[in-house]
N, C-alpha and C positions, 0 to 999 in steps of 0.2 A: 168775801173774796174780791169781789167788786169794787171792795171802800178798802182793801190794801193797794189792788193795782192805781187808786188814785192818788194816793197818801204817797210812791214811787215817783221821787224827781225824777228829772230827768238823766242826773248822772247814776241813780242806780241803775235805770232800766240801761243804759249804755256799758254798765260793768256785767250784767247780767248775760246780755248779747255776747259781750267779748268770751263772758265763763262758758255759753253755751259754745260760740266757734272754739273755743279752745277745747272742750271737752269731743269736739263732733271730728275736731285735726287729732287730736290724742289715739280715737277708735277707729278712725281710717289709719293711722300710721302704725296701730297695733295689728291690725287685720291686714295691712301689709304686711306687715312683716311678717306675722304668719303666714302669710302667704308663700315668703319667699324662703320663710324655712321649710316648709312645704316642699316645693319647689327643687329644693338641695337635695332632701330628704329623698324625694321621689328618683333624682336624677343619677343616687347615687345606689340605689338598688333597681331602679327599675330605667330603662333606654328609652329613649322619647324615638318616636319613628325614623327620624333622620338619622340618629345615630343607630338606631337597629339598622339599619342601610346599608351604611357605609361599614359596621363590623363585619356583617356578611356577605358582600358585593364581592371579596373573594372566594368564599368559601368554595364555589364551583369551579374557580380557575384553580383554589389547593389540591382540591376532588380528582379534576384532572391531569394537575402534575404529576400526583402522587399514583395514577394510576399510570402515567406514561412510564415514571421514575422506575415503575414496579414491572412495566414492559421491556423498558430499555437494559434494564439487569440482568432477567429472563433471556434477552437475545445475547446483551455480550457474553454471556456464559455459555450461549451453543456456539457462538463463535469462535470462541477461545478451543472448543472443544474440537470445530471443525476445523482450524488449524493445527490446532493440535495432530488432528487423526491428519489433514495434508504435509506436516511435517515428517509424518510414519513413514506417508506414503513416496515422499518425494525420497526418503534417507532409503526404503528399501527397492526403490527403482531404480533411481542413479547413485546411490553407495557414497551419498553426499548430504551436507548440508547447505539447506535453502538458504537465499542471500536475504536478511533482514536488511526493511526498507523504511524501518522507522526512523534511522538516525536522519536520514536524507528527507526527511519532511519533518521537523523539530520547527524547523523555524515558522513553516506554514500554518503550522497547529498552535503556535502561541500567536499567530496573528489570530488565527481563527476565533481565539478564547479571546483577544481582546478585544474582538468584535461584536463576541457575543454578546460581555460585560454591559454593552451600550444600550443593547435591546430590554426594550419593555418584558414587565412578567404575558403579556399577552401575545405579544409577538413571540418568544422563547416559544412558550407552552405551543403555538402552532408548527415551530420551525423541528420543536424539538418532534412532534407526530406526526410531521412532514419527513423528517429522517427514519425515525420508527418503519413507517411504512414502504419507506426506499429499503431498508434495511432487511425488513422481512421478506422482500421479494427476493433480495442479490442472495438473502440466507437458498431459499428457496431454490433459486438458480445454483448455488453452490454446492445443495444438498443431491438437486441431480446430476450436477457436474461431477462430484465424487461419487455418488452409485456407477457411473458410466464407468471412469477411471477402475476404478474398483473390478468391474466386469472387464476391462480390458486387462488390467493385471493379473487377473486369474485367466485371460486367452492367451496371454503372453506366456506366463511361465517364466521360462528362463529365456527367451528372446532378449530378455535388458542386456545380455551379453553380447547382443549382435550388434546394439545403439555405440557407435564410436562415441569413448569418453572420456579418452588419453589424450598425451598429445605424442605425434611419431615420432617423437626425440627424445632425450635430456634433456630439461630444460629446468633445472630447479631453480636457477637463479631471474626465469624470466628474461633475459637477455639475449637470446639467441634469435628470438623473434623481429624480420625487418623489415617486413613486409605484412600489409592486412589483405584482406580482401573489399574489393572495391574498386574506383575508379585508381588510378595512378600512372604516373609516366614510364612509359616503354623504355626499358634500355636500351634499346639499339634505334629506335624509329624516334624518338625523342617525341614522343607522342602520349596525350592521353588517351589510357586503352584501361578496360574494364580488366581487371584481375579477380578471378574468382576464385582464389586459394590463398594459403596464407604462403610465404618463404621464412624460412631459415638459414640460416648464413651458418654452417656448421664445416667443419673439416672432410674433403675428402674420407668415403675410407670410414665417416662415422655410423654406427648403429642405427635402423631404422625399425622401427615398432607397430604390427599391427595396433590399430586402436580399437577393435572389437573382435567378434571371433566370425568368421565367412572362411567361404571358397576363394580362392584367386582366380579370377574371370579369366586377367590375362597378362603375358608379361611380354613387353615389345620390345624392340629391338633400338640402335641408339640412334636409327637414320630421320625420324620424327623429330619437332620441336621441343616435344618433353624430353627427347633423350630414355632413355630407358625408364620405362615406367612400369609399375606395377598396379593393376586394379584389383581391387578386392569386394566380390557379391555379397552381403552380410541376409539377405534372404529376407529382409523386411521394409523394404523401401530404399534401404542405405547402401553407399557404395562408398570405398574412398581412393584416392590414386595418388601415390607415389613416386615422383617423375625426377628427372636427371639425376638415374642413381647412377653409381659404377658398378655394381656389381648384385646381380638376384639372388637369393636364398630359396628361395619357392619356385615352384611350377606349376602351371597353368592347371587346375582341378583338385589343386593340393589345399586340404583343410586346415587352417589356422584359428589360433587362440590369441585373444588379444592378452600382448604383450608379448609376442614371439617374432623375433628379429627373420623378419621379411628378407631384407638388403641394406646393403651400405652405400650411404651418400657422394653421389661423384658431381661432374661440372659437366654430363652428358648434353645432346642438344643445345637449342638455341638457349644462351645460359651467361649469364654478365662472370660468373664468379660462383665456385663452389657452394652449394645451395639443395637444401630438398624443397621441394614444393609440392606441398599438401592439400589436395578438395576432399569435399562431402558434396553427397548426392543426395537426395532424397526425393525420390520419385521421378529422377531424371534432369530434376532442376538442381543447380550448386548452389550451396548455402553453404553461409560464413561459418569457416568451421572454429572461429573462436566461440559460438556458444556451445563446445562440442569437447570441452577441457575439464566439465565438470567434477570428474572423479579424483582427481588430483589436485584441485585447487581449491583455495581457503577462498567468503567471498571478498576477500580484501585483493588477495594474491588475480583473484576473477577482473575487478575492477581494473588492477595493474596493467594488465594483461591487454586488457579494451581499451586503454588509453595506449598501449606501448604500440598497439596493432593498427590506431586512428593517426598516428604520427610521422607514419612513413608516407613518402610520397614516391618513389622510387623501387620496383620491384625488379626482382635479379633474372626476369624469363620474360 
């Protein structure tokens, strides 16, 4: 062995070297590469920790969408149902349909939504059981708001006939209204003075309508500012008074039905121009008895109505 390695020039021992480095590059680049088939192999059935990470770093916030998702459902469905039963109850109280308020907030609700669009899944998921839980209280509040209602409408009975819900006129076209209630200028003092009833600009001589069913408290004579008026006790906080009539139908203790022609409209009293002028009472204080036209008005005709009655600045008493 001895007396071959000496008999080796020196260019064999130099090709010998190079066959060894080439052989030792060869099984490092094979065992690389195994390796990194390896490597694929592994990557592609099994998730290296980082990427287990990051597949599952939502799974908690899905967890809890889907549980919010599965609350928020649960509540809009009692809600719908408790509108629902509010709508029974508003149609068998006031013999009316509720005014829907969603067309008038369309526009705020597509902002809303494109606001939300912006929001992270993590901020949503908080905002959305931040709502939830607003939600479930107002349910809560709603649910006893309607027991209450509820017990009052079986105290009532038929009382809803005593709640003025007419209006003391003709007025299908809306037009006969010229006056609101509210501040406005005096006709005769040119003055702003508070008006607490509404006026109608009607003929002489025209029909006048109870607007619920009461007693007549009382009926006066023409020497007062209202001119001849008429008061009517409806026996549950309500009253209403019908002033510068020409002429009464009723007497003082005499029981009325709404819709039963009281008197006719004159230009009695202090009075610019043939006119009935109409209040509500309730509990001794006057309120605007435009919200008090329910039973007869569409809510579009309602709307009309509120605008026609904001428009006047001039009252005929």
């Amino acid at each position: 062995m001895a007396d071959n390695k000496e008999i080796l020039t020196p260019k064999a021992r130099k090709r010998a070297r190079r066959q060894r480095t080439i052989r030792i590059l060869t099984k490092a680049l094979v065992w690389l590469g195994v390796a990194v088939l390896y490597y694929v192999g592994f990557s592609i059935f099994f998730d290296t920790p980082a990427e287990y990470q990051l597949k599952h770093s939502t799974d908690a916030l899905r967890e809890q969408y889907e549980l919010l998702a599965a609350r928020y459902d649960s509540l809009e469905m009692v809600l719908d149902n408790v509108a629902e039963r509010d709508r029974n109850v508003f149609n068998i109280l006031f013999e009316s349909t509720p005014y829907e308020l969603d067309a008038e907030f369309e526009e705020e609700r597509l902002t809303l939504q494109e606001k939300m669009l912006t929001l992270t899944n993590r901020k949503l998921s908080k905002k959305l059981e931040s709502g939830i839980d607003a939600a479930e209280l107002k349910l809560s509040l709603l649910e006893g708001s309607f027991s209450r209602l509820q017990d009052n409408i079986e105290i009532m009975g038929r009382g809803i006939n005593n709640i003025p819900s007419i209006q003391p006129v003709i007025n299908n076209r809306l037009t006969l209204l010229t006056a609101g209630y509210g501040t406005l200028m005096h006709p005769f003092y040119r003055t702003l003075q508070s008006h607490q009833g509404v006026d109608y600009t009607i003929p002489e001589g025209s029909r006048v309508f109870a607007t619920a069913d009461g007693i007549v408290q009382s009926v006066s004579g023409r020497n007062s500012t209202h001119g001849q008026s008429i008061v009517i006790d409806h026996h549950n906080g309500y009253q209403t008074q019908y002033s510068h009539l020409s002429d009464a139908k009723v007497r003082r203790g005499q029981r009325v039905r709404r819709g039963d022609i009281i008197a006719l409209s004159g230009n009695s009293g202090l009075s610019l121009a043939p006119h009935l002028h109409y209040e509500v009472r309730y509990n001794g204080m006057r309120v605007d008895p435009i919200h008090y036209f329910f039973m007869e008005l569409s809510p579009e005709e309602y709307q009309r109505i509120i605008r026609i009655s904001q428009s006047g600045m001039q009252s005929f008493d």
